[in-house]
C-alpha positions in Angstrom: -33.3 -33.2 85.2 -31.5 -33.8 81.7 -30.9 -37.2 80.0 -27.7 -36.9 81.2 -28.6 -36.2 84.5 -31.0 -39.4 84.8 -28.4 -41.4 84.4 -25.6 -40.0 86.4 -28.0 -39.1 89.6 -31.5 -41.0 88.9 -33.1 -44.1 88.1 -33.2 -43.8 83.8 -34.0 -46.5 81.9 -31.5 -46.1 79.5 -28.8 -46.7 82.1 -27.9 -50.3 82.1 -28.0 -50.4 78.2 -25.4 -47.3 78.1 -23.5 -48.3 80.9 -21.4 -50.9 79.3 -21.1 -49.1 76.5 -19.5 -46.0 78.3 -17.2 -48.0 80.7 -14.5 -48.5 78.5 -14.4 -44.3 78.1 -14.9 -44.1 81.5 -11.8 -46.2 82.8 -9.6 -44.0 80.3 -11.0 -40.9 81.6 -10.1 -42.0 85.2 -6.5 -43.5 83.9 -5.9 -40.3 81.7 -6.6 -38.0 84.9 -3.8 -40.2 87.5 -1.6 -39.6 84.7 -1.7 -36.0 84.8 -1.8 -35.4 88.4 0.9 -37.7 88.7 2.9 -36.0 86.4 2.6 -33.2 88.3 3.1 -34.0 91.8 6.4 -36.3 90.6 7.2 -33.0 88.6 7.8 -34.3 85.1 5.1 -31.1 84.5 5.5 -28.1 85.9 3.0 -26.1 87.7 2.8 -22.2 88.6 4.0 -20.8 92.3 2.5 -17.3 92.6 3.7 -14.8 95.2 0.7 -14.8 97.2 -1.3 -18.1 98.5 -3.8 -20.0 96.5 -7.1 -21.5 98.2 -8.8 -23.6 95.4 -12.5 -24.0 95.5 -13.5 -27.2 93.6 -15.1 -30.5 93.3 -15.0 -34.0 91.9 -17.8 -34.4 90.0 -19.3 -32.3 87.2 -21.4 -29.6 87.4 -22.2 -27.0 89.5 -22.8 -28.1 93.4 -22.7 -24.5 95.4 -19.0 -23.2 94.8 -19.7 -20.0 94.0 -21.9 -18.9 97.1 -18.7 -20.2 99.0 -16.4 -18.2 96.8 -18.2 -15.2 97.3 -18.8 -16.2 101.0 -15.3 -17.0 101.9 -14.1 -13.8 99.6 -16.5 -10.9 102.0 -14.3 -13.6 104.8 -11.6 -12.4 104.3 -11.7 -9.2 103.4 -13.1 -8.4 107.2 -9.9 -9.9 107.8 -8.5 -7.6 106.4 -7.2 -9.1 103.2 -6.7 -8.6 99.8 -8.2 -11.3 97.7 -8.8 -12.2 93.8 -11.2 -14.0 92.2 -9.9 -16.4 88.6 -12.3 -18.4 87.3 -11.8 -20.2 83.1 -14.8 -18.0 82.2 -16.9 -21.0 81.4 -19.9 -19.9 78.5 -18.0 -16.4 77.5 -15.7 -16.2 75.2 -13.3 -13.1 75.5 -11.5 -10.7 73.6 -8.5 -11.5 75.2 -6.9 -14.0 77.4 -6.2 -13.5 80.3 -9.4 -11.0 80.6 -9.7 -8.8 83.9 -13.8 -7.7 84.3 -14.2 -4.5 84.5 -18.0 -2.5 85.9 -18.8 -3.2 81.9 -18.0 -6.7 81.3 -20.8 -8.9 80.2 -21.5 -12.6 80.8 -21.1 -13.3 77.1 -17.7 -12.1 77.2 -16.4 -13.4 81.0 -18.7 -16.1 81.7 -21.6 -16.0 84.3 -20.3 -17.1 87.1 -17.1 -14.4 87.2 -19.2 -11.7 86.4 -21.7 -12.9 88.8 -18.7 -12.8 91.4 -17.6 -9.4 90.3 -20.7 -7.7 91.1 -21.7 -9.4 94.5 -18.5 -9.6 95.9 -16.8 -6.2 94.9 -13.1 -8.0 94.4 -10.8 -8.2 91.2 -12.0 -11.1 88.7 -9.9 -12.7 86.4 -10.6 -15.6 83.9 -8.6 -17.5 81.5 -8.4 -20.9 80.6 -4.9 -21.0 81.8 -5.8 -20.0 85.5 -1.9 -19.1 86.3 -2.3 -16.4 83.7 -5.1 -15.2 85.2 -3.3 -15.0 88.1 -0.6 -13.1 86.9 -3.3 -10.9 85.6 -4.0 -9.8 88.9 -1.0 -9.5 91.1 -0.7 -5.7 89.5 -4.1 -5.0 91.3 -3.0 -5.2 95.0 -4.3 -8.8 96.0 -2.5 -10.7 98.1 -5.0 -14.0 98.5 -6.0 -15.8 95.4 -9.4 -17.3 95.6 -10.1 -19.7 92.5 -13.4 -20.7 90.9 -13.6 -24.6 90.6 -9.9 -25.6 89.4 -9.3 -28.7 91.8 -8.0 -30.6 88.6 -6.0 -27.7 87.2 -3.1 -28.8 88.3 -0.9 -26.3 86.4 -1.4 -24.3 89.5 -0.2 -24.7 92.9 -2.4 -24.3 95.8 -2.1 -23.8 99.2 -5.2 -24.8 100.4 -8.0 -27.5 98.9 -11.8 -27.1 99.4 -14.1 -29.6 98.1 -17.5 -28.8 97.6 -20.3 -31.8 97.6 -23.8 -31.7 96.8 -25.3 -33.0 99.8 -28.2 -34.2 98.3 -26.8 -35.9 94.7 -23.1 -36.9 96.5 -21.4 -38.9 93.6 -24.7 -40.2 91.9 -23.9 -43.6 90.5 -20.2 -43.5 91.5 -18.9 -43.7 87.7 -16.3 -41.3 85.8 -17.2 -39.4 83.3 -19.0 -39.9 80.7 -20.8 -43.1 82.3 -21.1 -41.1 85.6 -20.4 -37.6 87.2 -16.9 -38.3 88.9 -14.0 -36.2 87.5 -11.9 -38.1 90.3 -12.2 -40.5 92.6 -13.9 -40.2 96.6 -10.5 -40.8 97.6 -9.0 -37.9 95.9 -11.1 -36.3 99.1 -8.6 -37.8 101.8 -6.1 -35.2 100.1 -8.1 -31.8 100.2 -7.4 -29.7 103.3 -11.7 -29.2 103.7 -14.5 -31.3 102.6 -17.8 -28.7 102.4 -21.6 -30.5 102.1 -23.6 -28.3 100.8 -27.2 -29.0 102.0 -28.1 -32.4 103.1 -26.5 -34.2 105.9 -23.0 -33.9 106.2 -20.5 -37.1 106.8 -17.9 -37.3 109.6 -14.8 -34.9 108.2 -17.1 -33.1 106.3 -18.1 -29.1 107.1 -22.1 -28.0 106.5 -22.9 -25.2 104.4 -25.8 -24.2 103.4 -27.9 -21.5 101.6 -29.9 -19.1 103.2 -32.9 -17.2 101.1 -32.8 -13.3 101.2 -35.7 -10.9 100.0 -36.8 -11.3 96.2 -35.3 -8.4 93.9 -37.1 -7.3 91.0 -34.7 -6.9 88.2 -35.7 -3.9 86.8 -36.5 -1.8 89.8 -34.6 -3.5 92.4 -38.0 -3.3 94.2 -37.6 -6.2 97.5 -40.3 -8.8 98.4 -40.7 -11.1 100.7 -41.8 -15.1 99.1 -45.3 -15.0 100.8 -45.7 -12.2 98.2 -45.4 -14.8 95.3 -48.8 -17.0 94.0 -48.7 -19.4 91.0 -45.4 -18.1 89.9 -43.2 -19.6 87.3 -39.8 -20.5 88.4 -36.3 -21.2 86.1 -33.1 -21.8 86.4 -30.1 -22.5 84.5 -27.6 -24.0 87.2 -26.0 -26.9 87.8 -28.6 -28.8 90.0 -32.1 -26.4 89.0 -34.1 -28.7 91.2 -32.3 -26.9 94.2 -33.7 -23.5 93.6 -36.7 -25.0 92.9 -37.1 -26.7 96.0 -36.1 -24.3 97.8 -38.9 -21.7 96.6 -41.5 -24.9 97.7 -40.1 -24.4 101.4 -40.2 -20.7 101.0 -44.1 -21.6 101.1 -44.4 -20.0 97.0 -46.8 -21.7 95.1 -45.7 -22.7 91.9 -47.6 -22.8 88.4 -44.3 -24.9 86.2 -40.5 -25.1 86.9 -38.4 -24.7 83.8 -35.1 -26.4 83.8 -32.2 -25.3 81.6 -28.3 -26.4 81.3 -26.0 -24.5 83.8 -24.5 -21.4 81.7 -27.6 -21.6 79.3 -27.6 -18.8 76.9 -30.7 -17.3 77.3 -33.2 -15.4 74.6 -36.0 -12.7 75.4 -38.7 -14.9 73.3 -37.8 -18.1 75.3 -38.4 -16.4 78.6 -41.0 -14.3 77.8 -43.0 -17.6 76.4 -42.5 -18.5 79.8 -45.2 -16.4 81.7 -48.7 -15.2 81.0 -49.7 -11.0 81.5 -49.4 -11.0 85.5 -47.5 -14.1 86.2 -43.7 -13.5 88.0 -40.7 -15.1 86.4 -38.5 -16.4 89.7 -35.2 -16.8 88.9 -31.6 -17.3 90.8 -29.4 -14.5 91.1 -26.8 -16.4 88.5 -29.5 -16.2 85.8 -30.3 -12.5 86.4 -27.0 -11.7 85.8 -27.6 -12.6 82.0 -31.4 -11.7 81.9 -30.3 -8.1 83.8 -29.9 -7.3 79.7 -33.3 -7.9 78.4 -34.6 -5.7 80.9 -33.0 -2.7 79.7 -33.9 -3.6 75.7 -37.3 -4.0 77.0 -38.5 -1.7 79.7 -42.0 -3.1 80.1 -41.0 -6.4 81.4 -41.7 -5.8 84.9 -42.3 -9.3 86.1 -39.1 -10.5 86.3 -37.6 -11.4 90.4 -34.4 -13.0 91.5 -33.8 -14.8 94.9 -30.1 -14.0 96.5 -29.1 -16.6 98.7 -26.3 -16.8 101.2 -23.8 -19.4 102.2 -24.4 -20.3 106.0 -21.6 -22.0 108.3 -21.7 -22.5 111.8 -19.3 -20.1 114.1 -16.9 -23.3 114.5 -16.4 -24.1 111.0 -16.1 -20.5 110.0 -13.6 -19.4 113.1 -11.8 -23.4 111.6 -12.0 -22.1 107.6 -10.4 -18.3 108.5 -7.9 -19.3 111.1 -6.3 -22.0 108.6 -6.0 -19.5 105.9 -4.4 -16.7 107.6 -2.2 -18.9 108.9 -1.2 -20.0 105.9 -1.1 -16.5 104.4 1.4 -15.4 107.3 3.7 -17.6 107.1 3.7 -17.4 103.2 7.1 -17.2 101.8 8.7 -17.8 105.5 11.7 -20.7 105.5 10.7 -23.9 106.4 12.2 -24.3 110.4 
């Protein structure tokens, strides 16, 4: 857990001698972000209506909490369904060409971010990232979609949405309650009584909330795409560079996988060969999440030998109830997109 991290979610020291210091920051952050919404729900700003619906993915606190297993969940969803659906995203950690930038089989997480071109690759659906979502948007009504599915973007109010899902970490919630930078809250818990779903990821989910959570598949080795099962693993070495690490780490403990050291990094870390191969000794397995491998997939082909190297898929879960609730909202909202209001 980062220094930052102590003090939003645990028990730091340093906490009550920064806290007065960042509540005067913290109350303008929280004022600044009424403003805005405000100004565009009273339309003094105007936001962007695409021709197809909208189903926002997003939270209210910072850093990752398990939107993108939903995104890619809800995304294979709907396309049993029948649908069309694109993926935008702003491309967080890359830095492209071009704005907006549409991935391609090529495109690199240095370029579109991790997360998108993690997305494009498991999911198989058009991916699009600016940090203007609408123009991403745009970017992809010439490739047949007729769903939009956005990457975090609750707060991006330029635009419009049909449908709100909030994720929550199950097990952090809101951690000390504060705004940003004296807490993790990019809104308030009340900006929750707006969203059309409230998703817990992990832990115990409140009344009004929906339970997801993730589901371990078979290790992968990255450079042979070899399959094993954890109860192959001994004193292994496990990193991760997501939003709450501790996750994936915990969840390799209840896979029964003894581990020799965790390694925590900043979600989107930019990753070198030399700082991961100082991670492991000769015979020791690098565990890793399937986000990370997207970037680490390149270090593999510059150096062949590394053979050590495994990522965990994981899958989001829903009960039949919440997923027949999820799926029925959204196609109704898609067929009567467009329809006069009776």
């Amino acid at each position: 857990m980062s220094f930052v991290e102590k003090i939003w979610y645990g028990d730091h020291p340093a906490t009550w001698a920064l806290s007065p210091l960042l509540w005067p920051l913290a109350c303008l952050y929280s004022a600044l972000g009424k403003r805005r919404r405000h100004a565009f729900l009273s339309g003094a700003l105007a936001a962007y209506r695409p021709p197809v619906p909208v189903v926002v993915i997003g939270n209210i606190t910072a850093g990752g909490n398990g939107k993108t297993p939903l995104v890619i969940w809800l995304v294979e969803q709907l396309k049993a369904q029948g649908m069309k659906p694109g993926v935008v995203s702003r491309g967080y950690g890359g830095k492209a060409p071009h704005y907006p930038y549409v991935l391609d089989e090529n495109s690199l997480p240095e370029t579109a971010g991790d997360e998108p071109v993690f997305i494009h690759q498991r999911a198989c659906v058009p991916v699009a990232v600016s940090p203007k979502r609408a123009e991403a948007v745009k970017a992809l009504l010439d490739l047949d979609v007729d769903i939009i599915i956005t990457d975090d973007g609750l707060q991006h109010y330029f635009l419009c949405r049909d449908i709100e899902i909030a994720v929550i970490d199950g097990e952090r919630r809101f951690g000390n309650g504060h705004f940003i930078p004296q807490g993790p809250l990019r809104e308030g818990p009340e900006r929750l009584d707006e969203v059309d779903f409230i998703v817990c990821n992990g832990g115990r989910a409140q009344p009004g909330e929906i339970h997801m959570s993730l589901k371990p598949s078979l290790f992968v080795n990255l450079k042979t795409g070899e399959k094993r099962a954890a109860n192959t693993f001994s004193n292994a070495v496990a990193m991760a560079g997501i939003g709450n690490p501790q996750r994936f780490f915990n969840t390799l403990l209840s896979e029964g996988i003894s581990l020799k050291n965790t390694v925590p990094f900043a979600d989107h870390h930019a990753f070198n060969l030399k700082q991961l191969e100082g991670l492991t000794l000769e015979g020791e397995a690098l565990l890793m999440t399937e986000k990370d491998a997207v970037k680490c997939r390149a270090f593999i082909k510059k150096k062949p030998s590394i053979e050590h190297w495994w990522y965990l898929p994981v899958d989001a879960i829903f009960s039949e109830q919440d997923t027949l609730l999820l799926i029925e909202t959204i196609k109704k909202v898609k067929d009567s997109y467009g329809s006069p209001i009776s």
